[in-house]
Phi, psi and omega in degrees: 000121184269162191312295206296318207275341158257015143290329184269312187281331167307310176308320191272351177309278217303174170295137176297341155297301151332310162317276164337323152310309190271351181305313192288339186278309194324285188310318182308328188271337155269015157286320194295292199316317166326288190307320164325272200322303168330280213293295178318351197266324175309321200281328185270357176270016202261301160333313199264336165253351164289310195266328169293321198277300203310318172326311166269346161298328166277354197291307196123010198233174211285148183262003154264004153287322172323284178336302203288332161340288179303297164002314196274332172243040185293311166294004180246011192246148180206177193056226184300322200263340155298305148344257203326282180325308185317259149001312208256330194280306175258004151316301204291321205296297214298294154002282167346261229279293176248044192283008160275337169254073218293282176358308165283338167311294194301296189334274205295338164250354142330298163307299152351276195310324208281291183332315176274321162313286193318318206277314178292352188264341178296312180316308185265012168268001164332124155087316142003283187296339173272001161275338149300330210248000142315293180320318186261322167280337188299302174296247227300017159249327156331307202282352180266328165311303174308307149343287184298309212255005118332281214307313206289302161356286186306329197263326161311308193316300216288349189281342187261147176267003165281025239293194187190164140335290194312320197310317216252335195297337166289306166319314200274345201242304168299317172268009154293323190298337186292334188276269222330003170270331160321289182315293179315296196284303194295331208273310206296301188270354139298293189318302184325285188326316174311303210276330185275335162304331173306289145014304204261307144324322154238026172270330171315299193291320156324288190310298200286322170281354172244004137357282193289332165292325179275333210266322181303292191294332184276353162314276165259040154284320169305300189281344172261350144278008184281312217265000000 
């Protein structure tokens, strides 16, 4: 008998509750792994287009060609060029409108940037709080599948007037299998989590330092229509 096929056979074995326990780690753990895969794929182009964009920000070349670029494909920009456009859209507006009050310009495209930042970074903690939370509950809903499928084992056990080993060693194995599923879904999707804050934290530092940078220059393009 191979290893799959008396797992499978544990399962069918075990109490319809225990069953129900392992139904729910089973989804969890291929939901979680779905959002791993989503996410990782999200988080390195995300990285990788932060470092393209920036690339051309330094480049040297005027920043309303830049700008009118992005423009053209504005429902399709996320990261540092949602940042810009974002920034860059209510510079022009507020400028326009107020180029004797730089002070009211920056505020307001300042506000702008701080806005566009918050939104790209919530965009990339998507799905984040559900792999915390795969993490932390996943052993103690194993642990509870196990409890139970002990208890149930034992109270069978208690009907014979002989035990054995043989006896009680099948129950006792099934409901072992809940916590090691427990595990299996939790184990994965911590390390994940761990690895995509990080992540997201510093495409944040990213986002925010070039915030500040842009804010810095578009400062003084204000102050230099001031005079």
């Amino acid at each position: 008998m191979t290893a799959d096929i008396s797992m499978f056979d544990l399962f069918l074995q075990a109490s319809l509750l225990v069953k129900l326990v392992m139904l729910i780690l089973l989804g969890m753990s291929i939901a979680s792994w779905a959002m791993i895969i989503s996410r990782s794929k999200v988080l390195s182009q995300a990285q990788k287009n932060a470092e393209k964009f920036e690339d051309k920000f330094w480049s040297g070349n005027d920043l309303s060609i830049l700008y009118q670029d992005i423009k053209k494909r504005k429902d399709s920009i996320e990261g540092v060029e949602e940042i810009f456009y974002s920034g860059f859209t209510e510079f022009a507006r507020l400028h326009k409108l107020h180029a004797a009050s730089p002070d009211y310009v920056m505020e307001g495209t300042g506000r702008s940037m701080r806005v566009a930042v918050s939104r790209e970074v919530d965009e990339l903690e998507t799905h984040l709080p559900f792999l915390a939370t795969v993490g932390s509950i996943s052993p103690y809903i194993g642990l509870f599948g196990t409890v139970w499928g002990i208890m149930h084992a034992f109270i069978a056990l208690g009907e014979v007037k002989q035990a054995t080993l043989a006896m009680v060693a099948p129950g006792i194995a099934e409901a072992l299998v809940a916590t090691a599923m427990g595990l299996f879904a939790a184990i994965p999707a911590v390390m994940a989590y761990n690895r995509f804050s990080s992540k997201v934290s510093k495409l944040e530092h990213t986002y925010a330092t070039f915030s500040e940078e842009f804010y810095s220059i578009l400062h003084r393009q204000a102050m230099a229509g001031k005079e």
